[in-house]
VMD Tcl script that draws the C-alpha trace (Angstrom):
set ca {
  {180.58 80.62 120.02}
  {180.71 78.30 117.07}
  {178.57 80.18 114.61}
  {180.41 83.27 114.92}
  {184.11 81.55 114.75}
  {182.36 79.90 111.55}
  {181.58 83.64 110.65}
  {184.85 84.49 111.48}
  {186.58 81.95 109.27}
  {184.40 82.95 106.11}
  {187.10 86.46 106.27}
  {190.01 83.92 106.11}
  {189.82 83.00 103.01}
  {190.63 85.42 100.64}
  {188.26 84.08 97.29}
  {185.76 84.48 100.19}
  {186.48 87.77 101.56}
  {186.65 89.42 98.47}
  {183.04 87.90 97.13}
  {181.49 88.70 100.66}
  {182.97 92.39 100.14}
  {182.52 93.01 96.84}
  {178.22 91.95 97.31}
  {178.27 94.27 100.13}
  {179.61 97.06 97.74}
  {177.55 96.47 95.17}
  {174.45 96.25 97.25}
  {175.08 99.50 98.80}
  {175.32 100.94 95.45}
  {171.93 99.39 94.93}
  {170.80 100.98 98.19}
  {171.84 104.34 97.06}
  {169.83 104.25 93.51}
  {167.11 103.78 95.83}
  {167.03 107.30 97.71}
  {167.80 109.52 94.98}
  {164.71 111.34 94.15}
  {163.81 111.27 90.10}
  {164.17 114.69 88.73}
  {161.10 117.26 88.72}
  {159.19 115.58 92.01}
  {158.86 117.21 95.29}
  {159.01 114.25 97.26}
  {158.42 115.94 100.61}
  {154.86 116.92 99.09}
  {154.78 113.30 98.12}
  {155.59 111.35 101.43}
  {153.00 114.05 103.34}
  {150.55 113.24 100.81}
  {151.54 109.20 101.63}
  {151.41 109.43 105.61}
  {148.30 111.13 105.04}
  {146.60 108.69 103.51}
  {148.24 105.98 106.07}
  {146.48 107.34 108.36}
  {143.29 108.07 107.10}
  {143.16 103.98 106.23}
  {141.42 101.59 108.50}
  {142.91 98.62 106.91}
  {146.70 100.00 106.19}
  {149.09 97.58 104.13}
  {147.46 98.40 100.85}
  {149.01 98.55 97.72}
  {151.16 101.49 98.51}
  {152.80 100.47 101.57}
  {153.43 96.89 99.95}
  {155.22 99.24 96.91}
  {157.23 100.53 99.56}
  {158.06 97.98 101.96}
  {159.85 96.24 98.41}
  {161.43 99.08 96.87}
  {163.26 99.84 100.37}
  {161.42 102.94 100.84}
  {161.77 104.47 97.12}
  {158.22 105.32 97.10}
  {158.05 107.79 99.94}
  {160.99 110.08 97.78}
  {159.90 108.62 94.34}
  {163.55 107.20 93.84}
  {164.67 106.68 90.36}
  {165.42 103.19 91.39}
  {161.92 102.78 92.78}
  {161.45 99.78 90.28}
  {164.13 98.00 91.03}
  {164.93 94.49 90.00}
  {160.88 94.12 90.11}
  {160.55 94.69 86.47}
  {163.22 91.94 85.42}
  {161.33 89.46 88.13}
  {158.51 90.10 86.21}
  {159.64 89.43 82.93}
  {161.63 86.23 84.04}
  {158.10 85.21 85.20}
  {156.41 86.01 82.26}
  {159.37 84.25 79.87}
  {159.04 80.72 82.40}
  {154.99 80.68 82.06}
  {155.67 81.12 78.05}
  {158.16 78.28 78.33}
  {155.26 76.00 79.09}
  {152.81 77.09 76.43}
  {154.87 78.10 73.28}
  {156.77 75.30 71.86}
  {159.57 77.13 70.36}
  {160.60 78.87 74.05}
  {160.50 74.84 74.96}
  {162.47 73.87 72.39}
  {165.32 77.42 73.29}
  {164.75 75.69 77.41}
  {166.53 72.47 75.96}
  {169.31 73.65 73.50}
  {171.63 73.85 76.53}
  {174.10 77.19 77.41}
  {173.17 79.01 73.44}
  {169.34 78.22 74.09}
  {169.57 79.75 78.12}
  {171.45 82.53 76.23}
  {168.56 83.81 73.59}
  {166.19 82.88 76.95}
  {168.24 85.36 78.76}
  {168.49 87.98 76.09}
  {164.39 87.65 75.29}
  {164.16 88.88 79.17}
  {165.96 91.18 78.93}
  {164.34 92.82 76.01}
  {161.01 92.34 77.50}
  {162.51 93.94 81.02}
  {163.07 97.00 78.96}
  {159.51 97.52 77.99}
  {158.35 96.70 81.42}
  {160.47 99.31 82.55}
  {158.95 101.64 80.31}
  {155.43 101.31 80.37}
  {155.40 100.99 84.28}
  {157.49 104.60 84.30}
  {155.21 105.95 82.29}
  {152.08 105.01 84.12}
  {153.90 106.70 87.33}
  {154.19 109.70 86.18}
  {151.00 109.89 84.68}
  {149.97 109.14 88.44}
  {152.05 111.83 89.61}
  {150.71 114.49 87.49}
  {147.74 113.80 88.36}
  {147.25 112.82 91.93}
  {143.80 113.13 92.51}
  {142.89 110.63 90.18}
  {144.92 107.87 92.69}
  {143.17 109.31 95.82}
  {146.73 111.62 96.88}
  {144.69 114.75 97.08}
  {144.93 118.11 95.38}
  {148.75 118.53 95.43}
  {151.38 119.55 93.00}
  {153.90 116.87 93.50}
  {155.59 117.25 89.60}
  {157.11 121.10 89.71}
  {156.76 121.50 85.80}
  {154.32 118.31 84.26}
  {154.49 117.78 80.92}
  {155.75 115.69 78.17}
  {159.19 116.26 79.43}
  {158.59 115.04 82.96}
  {156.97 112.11 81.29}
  {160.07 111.27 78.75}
  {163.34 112.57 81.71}
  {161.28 109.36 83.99}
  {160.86 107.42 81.89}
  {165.03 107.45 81.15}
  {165.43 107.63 84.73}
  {164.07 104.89 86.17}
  {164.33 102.49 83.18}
  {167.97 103.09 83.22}
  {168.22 102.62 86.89}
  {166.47 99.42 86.88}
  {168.57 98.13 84.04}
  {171.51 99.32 86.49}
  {170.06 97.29 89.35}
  {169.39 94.53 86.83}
  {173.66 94.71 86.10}
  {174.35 94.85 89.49}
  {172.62 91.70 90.07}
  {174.28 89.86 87.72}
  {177.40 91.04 88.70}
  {176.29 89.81 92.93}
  {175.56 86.06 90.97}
  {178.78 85.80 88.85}
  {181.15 87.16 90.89}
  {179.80 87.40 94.58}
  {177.98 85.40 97.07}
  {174.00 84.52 96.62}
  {171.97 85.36 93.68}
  {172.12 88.74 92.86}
  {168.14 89.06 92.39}
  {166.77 87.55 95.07}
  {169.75 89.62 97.35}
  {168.51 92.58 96.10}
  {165.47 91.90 97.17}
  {165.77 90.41 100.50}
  {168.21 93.76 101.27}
  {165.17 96.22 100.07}
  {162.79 94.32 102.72}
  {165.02 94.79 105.60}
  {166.07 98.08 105.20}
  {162.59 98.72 106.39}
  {163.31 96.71 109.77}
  {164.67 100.33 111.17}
  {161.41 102.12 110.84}
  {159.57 98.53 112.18}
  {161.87 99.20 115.58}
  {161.02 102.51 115.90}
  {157.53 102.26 115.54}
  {157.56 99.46 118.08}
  {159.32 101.22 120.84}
  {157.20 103.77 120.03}
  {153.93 101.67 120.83}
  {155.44 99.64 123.70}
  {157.56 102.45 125.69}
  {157.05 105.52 124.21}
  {159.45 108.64 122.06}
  {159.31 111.63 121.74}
  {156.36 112.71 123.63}
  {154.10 110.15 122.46}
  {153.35 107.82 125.28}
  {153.13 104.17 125.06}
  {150.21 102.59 124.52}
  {150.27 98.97 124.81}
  {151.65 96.78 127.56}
  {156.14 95.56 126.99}
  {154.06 91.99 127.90}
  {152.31 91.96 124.29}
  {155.80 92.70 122.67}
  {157.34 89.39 124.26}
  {154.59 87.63 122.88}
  {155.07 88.90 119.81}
  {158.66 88.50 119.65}
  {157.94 84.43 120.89}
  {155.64 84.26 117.86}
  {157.57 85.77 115.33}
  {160.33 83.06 116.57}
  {157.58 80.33 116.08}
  {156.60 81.38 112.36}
  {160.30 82.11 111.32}
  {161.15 78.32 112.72}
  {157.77 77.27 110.61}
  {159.19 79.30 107.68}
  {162.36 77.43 107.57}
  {160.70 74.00 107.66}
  {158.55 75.02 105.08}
  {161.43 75.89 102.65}
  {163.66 73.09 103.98}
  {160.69 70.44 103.32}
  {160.92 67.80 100.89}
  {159.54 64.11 99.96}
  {161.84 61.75 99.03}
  {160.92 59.80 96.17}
  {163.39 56.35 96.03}
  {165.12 56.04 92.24}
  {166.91 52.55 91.62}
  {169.11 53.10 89.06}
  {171.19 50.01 86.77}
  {174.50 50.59 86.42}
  {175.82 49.27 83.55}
  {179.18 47.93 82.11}
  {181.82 49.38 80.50}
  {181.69 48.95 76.71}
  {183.80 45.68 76.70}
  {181.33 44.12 79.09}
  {178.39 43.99 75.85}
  {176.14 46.63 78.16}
  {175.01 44.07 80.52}
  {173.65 45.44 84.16}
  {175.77 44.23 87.12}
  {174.44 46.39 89.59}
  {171.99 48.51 91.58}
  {172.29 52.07 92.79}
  {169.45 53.46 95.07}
  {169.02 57.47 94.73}
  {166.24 59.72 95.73}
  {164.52 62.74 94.09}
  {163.85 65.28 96.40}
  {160.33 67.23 95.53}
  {160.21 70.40 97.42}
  {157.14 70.76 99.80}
  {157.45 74.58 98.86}
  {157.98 73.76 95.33}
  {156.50 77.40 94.09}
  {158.27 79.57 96.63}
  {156.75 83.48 96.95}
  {154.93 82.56 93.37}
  {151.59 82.12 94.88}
  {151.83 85.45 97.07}
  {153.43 87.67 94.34}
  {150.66 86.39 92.04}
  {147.64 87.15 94.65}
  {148.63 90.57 96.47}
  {148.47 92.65 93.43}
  {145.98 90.72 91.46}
  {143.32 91.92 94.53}
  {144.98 95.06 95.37}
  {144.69 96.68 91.47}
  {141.57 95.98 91.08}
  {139.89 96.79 94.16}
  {141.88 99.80 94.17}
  {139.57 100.68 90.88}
  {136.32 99.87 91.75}
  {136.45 101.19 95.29}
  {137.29 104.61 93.44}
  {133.76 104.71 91.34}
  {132.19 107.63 91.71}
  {128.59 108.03 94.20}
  {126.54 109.16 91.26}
  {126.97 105.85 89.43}
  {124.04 104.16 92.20}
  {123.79 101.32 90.17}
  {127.61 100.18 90.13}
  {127.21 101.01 94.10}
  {127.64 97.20 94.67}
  {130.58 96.83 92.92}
  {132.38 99.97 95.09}
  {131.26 98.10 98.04}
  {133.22 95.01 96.98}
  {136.35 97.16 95.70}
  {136.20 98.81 99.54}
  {136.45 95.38 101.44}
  {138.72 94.31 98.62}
  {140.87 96.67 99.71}
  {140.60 96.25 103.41}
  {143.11 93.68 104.04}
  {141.35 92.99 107.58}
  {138.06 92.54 106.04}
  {136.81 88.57 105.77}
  {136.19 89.26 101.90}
  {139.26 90.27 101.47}
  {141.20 87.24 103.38}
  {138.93 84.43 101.70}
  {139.53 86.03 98.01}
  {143.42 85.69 99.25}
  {143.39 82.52 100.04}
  {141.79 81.25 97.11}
  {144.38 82.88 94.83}
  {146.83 81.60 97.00}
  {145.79 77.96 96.68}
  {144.76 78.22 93.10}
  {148.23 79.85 92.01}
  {150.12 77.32 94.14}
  {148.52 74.53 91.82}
  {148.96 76.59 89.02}
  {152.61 76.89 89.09}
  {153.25 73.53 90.18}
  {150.89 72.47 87.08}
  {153.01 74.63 84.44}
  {156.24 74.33 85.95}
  {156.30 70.46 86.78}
  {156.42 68.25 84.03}
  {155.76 64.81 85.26}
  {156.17 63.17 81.98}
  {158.99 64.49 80.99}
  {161.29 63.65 84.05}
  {159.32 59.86 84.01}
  {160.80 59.94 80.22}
  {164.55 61.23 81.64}
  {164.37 58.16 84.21}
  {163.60 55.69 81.77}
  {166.24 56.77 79.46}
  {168.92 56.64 82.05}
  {167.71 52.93 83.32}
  {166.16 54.31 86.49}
  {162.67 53.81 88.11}
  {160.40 53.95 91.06}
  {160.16 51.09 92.99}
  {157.14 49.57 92.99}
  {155.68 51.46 89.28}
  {156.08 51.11 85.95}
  {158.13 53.17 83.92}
  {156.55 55.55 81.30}
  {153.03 56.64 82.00}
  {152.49 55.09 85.15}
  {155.49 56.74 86.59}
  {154.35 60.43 85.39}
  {150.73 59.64 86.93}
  {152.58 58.91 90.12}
  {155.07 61.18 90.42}
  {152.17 63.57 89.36}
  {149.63 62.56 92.41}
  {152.26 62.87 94.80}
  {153.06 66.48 93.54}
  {149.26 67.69 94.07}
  {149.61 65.75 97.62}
  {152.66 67.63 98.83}
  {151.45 70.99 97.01}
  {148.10 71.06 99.12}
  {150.86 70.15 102.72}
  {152.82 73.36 101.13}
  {150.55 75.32 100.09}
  {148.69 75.32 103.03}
  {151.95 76.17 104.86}
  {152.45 78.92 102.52}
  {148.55 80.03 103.02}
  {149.33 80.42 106.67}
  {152.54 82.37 106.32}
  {151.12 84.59 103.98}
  {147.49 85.38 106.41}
  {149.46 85.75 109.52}
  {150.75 89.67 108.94}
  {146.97 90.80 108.02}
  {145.61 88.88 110.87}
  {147.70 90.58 112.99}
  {147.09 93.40 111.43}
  {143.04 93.13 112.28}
  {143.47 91.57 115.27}
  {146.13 93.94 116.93}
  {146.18 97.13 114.64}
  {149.68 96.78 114.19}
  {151.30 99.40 111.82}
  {151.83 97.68 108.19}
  {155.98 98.32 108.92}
  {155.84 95.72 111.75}
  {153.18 93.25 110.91}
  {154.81 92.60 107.50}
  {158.06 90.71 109.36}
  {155.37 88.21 110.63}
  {154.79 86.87 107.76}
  {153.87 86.60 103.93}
  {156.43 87.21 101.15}
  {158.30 89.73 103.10}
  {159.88 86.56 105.69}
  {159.61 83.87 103.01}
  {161.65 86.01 100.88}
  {164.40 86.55 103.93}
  {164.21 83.25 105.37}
  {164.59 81.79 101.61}
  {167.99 83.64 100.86}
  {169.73 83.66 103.99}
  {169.42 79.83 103.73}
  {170.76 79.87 99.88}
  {173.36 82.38 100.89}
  {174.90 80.87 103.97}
  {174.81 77.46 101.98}
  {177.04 79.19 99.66}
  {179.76 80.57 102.21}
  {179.35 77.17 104.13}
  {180.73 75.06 100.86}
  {183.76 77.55 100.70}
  {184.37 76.80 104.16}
  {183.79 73.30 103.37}
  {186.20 73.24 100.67}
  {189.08 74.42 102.29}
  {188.16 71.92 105.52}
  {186.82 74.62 107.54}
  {183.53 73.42 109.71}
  {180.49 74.58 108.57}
  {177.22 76.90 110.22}
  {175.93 73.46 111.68}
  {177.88 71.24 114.02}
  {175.97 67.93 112.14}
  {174.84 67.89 108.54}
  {174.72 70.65 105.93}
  {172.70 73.78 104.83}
  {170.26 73.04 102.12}
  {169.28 75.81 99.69}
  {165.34 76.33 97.96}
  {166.36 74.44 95.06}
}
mol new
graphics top color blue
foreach p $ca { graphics top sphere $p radius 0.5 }
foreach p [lrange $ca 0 end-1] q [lrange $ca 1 end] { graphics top cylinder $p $q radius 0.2 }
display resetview
């Protein structure tokens, strides 16, 4: 077949081969900081404790199992590397949304390699403080598991201030690790590191997602099936229908036309003696897994309070009813509270990442415009109502994506493990950086006039 003699090729190059083996290397080493249990835990108490409340849960997919499904598991052995590259995600989010409102972080965004630099080295430092505080809350959870609805277990063998201070080293080192290892994917291997990282934690899960499905469609191990092989097709045509609608969500873009005056060279007084039409692409999925990352844990923490207020408090006993159906993904509350974040973040980042004006100044200074509209103002207003167009197309493509796993999930009872590669952040994620990773390989291929993954045109990457 074609795509696998393309595959095939990628090994005959040896730049390639040795980027495409060193990321696998240092990806399993990432793999491996995520099963080694952190120091003083019993983890088998801990994943009993975890199944346990699986399957006491009508709704399933909470807050736990969405820790898991992106750590790779880490959760069920408390891993030191059960934070991951998650901290540093956060505090590249948190540096890009301070970009927009703090005018010296503007000013670093613009100063070129030195200013991306002190940008870099800013996240970093704020990575490190993630990294602690988020340790710290753990194993204050872990000490005391009651207080997070785990039961009346000993989980830490000797709590104390030293299990607090041996975590927090732990893990904040290991995520710094992971952090290095990322870098180290981006510079010198294929993909970006992070998003790798990432994509690799989500799938490891796919294992447990088969098993559970033979399980419920043909039976093991003495537990009989029970649903009908015919659902499973269906499911399996489906999830080939959203994946497809997944790509052409990510792929999407409007074309804006740019003409663009060419001018002379500097003997020729500057005059214009000619026209170059351009286009500039705007991404119909301009905010990628923003919206979603924003929304899960923004309902799940939280509900995940207020459903825990205690009975005697009558008068707060509206408030625990909205934290339970908070926390029931399958509940209607629930899935309309979702969707509004959804929406509203989509805007949000769109508002605070795209600067209208600014690129309407860029154009102008380079002698280019939009057909049809003035430069200056009246190009930013444009440009600007055509982003909030193509944001609502997107995200209402990204609304559907991200409801389809908890519908299913209602609808079907489908075990979190399964439902989760039908959707939401978990296939926008995979879908996203197989694209930006094959579009990689396929311009070394390119390069060195081999044919690339597709027999007419080229791979396009998120950005």
């Amino acid at each position: 077949m074609p795509m696998l003699a393309t595959f095939a090729n990628t090994f005959k190059i040896p730049e390639l081969r040795k980027r495409i083996l060193l990321t696998a290397g240092l990806v399993f080493i990432s793999r491996l900081i995520s099963m080694i249990p952190t120091p003083g835990v019993d983890w088998q108490t801990l994943q009993h404790a975890l199944d346990e409340i699986r399957k006491q849960s009508a709704a399933g997919g909470g807050l736990m199992d969405w820790f898991n499904v992106f750590s790779g598991g880490a959760l069920n052995q408390c891993a030191v590397g059960f934070l991951s590259i998650w901290p540093y995600i956060s505090a590249s989010i948190i540096i890009q949304l301070l970009t927009a409102v703090i005018p010296q972080f503007e000013r670093l965004s613009r100063e070129g390699e030195s200013g991306r630099m002190k940008m870099a080295q800013y996240t970093r430092y704020l990575t490190i403080g993630i990294c602690v505080f988020q340790s710290f809350a753990l194993a204050t959870a872990l000490q005391n598991p009651a207080s997070f609805g785990l039961g009346n277990v000993q989980i830490v063998t000797r709590p104390g201030l030293g299990f607090n201070i041996v975590t927090v080293i732990c893990m904040t080192t290991a995520s710094l690790f992971v952090m290095w290892l990322a870098d180290q994917i981006t510079q010198r291997g294929i993909g970006n590191g992070t998003s790798l990282i990432i994509m690799i934690n989500i799938t490891s899960r796919l294992p447990v997602a088969i098993v559970e499905a033979w399980t419920r469609y043909f039976g093991l191990g003495g537990i009989n099936a029970t649903n009908s092989p015919i659902e499973l097709l269906l499911l399996l045509l489906f999830g080939f229908a959203i994946t497809m609608g997944t790509v052409m969500l990510t792929q999407g873009m409007r074309k804006v036309p740019i003409h663009s005056t060419r001018r002379a060279a500097a003997g020729g007084g500057g005059r214009s003696y000619g026209m170059q039409q351009t286009y500039m692409p705007l991404r119909v999925n301009y905010t990628g897994v923003m919206p979603i990352i924003f929304a899960g844990p923004l309902i799940q923490f939280p509900s995940a309070i207020l459903s825990r207020i205690p009975p005697e408090y009558t008068w707060l006993s509206w408030l625990k009813w909205l934290g339970t159906q908070l926390v029931d993904m399958t509940s209607p509350i629930h899935l309309a509270v979702y969707a509004l974040l959804i929406m509203f973040f989509a805007f949000f980042w769109v508002a605070t990442q795209f600067n209208a004006m600014q690129i309407s100044e860029n154009l102008k200074r380079e002698g280019s415009y939009v057909p049809g509209i003035r430069p200056g103002r009246a190009t930013a207003e444009y440009l600007d109502a055509l982003m909030t167009r193509v944001t609502l197309i997107g995200g209402s493509g990204l609304l559907i994506i991200a409801l389809v796993p908890q519908l299913l999930r209602g609808m079907m009872q489908l075990p979190w493990e399964m439902a989760s590669f039908f959707g939401g952040t978990s296939l926008l994620i995979i879908v996203g950086v197989a694209l930006d990773t094959l579009r990689q390989m396929e311009s070394h291929l390119l390069m060195r006039n081999y044919d690339g993954f597709l027999k007419h045109g080229r791979l396009r990457g998120r950005r």
